[in-house]
C-alpha positions as MATLAB code, in Angstrom:
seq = 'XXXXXXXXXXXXXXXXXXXXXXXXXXXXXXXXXXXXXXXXXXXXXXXXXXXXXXXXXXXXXXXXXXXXXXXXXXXXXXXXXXXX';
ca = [
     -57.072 -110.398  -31.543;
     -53.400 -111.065  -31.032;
     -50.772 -108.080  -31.676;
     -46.996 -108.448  -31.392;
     -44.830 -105.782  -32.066;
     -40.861 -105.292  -32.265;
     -39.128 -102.369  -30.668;
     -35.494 -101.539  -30.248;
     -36.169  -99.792  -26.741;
     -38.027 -102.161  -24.426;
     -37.543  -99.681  -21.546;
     -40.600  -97.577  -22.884;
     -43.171 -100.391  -21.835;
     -44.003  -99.245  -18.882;
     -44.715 -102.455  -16.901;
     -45.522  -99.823  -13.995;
     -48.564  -98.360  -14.801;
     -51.213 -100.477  -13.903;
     -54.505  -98.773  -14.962;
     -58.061  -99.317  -13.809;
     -61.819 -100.049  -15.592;
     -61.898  -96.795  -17.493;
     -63.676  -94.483  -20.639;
     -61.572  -92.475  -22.268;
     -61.794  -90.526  -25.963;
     -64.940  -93.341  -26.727;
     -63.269  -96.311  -26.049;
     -64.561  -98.106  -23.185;
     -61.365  -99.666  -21.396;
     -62.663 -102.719  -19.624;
     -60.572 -105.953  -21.206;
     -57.176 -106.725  -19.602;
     -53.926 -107.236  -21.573;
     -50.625 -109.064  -20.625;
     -47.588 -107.806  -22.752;
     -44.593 -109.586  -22.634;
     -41.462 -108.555  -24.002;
     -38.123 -110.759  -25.012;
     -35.423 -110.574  -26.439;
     -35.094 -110.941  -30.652;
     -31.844 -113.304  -30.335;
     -29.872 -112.240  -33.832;
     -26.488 -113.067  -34.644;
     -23.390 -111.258  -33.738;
     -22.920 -110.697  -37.698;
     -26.160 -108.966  -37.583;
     -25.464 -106.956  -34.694;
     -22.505 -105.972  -35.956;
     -23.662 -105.071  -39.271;
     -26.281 -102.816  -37.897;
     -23.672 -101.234  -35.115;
     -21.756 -100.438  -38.234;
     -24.373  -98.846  -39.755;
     -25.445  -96.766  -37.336;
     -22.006  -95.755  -36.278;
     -21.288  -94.876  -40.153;
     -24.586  -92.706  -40.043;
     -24.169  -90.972  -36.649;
     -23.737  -87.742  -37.621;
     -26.414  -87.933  -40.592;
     -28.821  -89.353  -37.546;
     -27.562  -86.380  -35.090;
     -25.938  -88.775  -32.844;
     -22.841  -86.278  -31.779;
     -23.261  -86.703  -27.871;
     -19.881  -87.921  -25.610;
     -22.473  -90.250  -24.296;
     -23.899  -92.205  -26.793;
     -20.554  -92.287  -28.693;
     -18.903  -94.361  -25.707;
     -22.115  -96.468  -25.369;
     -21.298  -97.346  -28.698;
     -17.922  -98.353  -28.154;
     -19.007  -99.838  -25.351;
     -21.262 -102.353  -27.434;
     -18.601 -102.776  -29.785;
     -16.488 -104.221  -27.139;
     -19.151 -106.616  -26.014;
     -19.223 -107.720  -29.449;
     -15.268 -108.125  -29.586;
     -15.027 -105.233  -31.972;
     -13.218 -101.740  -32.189;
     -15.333  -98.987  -33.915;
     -12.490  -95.701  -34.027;
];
């Protein structure tokens, strides 16, 4: 069976953690499984829309910190926009 999934934080795959042969909560853990993750190329209009979005919503979503604000701007820029 073939899964795919989408994510917007590829950094959580951890390609590190090679496991071993195992049984664990009754599953027996024995077939191997390659993962591969790329990017989902989108539009700048898309990723602007959704920068937008989120930027509009940040303090709905809790997103208040220095930090993310700048990295915010900071993808803005890359996208040859100004969010004030």
């Amino acid at each position: 069976m073939k899964r795919m999934f989408e994510t917007y934080q590829p950094e959580t795959i951890q390609p590190n953690n090679i496991t071993v042969p195992n049984v664990f909560n009754g599953m027996c853990l024995i077939r191997r499984y390659r993962v591969t993750i790329e990017e989902i190329k989108e539009t700048s209009d898309v990723l602007i829309k959704r920068l937008y979005d989120l930027y509009n919503k940040k303090q709905e979503l809790g997103i208040t910190h220095t930090d993310n604000i700048r990295a915010m701007r900071r993808e803005a820029k890359n996208l040859g926009i100004n969010l004030m």
